[in-house]
C-alpha positions as CSV (number, residue, x, y, z in Angstrom):
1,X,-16.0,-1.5,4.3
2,X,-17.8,-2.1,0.9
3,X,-14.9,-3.3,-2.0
4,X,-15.6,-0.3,-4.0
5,X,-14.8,2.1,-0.9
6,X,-11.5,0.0,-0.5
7,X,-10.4,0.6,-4.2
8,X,-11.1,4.3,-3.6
9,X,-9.3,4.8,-0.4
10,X,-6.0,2.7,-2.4
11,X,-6.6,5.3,-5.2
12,X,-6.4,8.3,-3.2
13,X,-3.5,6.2,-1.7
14,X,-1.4,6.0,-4.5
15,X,-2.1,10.0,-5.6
16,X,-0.8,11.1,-2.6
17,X,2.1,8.6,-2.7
18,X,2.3,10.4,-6.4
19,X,2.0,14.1,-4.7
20,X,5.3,12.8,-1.9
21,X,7.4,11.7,-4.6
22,X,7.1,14.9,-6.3
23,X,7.9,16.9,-3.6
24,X,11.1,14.7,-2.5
25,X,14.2,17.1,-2.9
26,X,16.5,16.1,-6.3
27,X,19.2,14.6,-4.0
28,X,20.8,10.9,-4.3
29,X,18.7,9.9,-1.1
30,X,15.2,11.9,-2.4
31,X,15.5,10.1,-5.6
32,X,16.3,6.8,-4.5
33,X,13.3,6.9,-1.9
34,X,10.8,8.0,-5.2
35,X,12.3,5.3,-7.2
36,X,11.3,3.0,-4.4
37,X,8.1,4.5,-3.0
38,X,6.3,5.0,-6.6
39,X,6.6,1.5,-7.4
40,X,5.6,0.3,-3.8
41,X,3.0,2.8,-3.5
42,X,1.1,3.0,-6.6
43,X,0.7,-0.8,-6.4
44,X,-2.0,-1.9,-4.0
45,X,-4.4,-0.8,-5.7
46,X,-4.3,-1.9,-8.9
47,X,-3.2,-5.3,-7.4
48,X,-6.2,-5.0,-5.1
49,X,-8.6,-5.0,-8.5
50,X,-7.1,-7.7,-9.9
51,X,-7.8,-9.7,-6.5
52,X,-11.4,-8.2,-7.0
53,X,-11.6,-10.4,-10.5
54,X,-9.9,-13.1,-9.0
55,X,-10.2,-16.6,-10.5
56,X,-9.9,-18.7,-7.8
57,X,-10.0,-17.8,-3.5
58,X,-6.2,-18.9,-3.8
59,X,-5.2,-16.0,-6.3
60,X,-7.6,-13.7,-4.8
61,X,-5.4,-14.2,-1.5
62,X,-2.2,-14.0,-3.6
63,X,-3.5,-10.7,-5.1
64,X,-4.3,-8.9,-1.9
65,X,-1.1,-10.1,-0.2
66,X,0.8,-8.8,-2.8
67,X,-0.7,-5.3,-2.0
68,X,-0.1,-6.0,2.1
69,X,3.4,-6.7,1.2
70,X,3.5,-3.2,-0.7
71,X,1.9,-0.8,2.0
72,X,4.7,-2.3,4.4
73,X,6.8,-1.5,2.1
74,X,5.0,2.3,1.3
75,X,5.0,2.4,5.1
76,X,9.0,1.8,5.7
77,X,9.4,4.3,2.8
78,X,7.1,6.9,4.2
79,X,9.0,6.4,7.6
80,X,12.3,6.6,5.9
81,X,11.3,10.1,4.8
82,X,10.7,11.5,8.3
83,X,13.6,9.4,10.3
84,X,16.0,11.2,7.0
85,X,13.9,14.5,7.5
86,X,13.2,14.9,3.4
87,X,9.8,16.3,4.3
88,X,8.4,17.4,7.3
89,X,7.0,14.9,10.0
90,X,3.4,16.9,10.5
91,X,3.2,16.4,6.5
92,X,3.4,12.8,6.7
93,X,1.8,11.4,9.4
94,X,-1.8,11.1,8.1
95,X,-0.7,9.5,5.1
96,X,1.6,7.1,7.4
97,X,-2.0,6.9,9.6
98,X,-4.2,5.9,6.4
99,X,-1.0,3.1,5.2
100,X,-1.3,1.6,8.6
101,X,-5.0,1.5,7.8
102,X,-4.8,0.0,4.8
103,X,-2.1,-2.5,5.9
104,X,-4.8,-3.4,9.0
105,X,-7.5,-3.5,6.6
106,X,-5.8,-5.6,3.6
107,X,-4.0,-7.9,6.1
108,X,-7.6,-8.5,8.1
109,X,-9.3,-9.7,4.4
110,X,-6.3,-11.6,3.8
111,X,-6.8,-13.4,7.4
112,X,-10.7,-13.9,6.0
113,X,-9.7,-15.3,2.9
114,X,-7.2,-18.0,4.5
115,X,-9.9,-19.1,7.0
116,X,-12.3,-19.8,4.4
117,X,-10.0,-21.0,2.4
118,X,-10.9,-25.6,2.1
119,X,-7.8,-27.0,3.2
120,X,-6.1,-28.8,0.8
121,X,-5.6,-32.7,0.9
């Protein structure tokens, strides 16, 4: 997958994370899974750009772990919200499907990186 096809896919990501939060019911648990799930969800992608302009192969890993660590995150969040039953399971499985993507996808280029990555002495 080409970078700029990544950054699109964490894009449409985060909207949808942005569409789920809004459609969380105004109780103590909905809004406490928001608070969390905006944050954690809106994040990989911007954090993937910044990895994209990376100064160095070591903060370009830092970056893109950083989102991996926030679509496992996203991914306990969106699970949260079926196992509590805040919104329908048949609603939230393909955006569970395209987190566990992303994670498998992110967490692969991380792998890259490392093994490229001149050991240090």
């Amino acid at each position: 997958m080409k970078p700029d096809e990544l950054s699109e896919r964490l894009l449409e990501f985060a909207a949808r994370i942005g569409n789920v939060v809004d459609a969380l019911p105004d109780t103590r648990m909905g809004r406490h899974i928001a608070g969390q799930l905006v944050r954690s969800g809106t994040s990989p992608a911007p954090n993937y750009e910044e990895g994209r302009a990376a100064e160095s192969r070591a903060d370009f890993i830092h970056k893109l772990s950083v989102s991996l660590k926030e679509l496992r995150e996203s991914r306990f969040w969106i699970r949260l919200i079926v196992k509590t039953k805040l919104l329908p399971e048949h609603k939230m499985n393909d955006l569970l499907d395209e987190c566990t993507q992303l994670c498998n996808i992110i967490g692969q280029s991380v792998v890259t990186a490392k093994s490229k990555q001149k050991p240090k002495k």
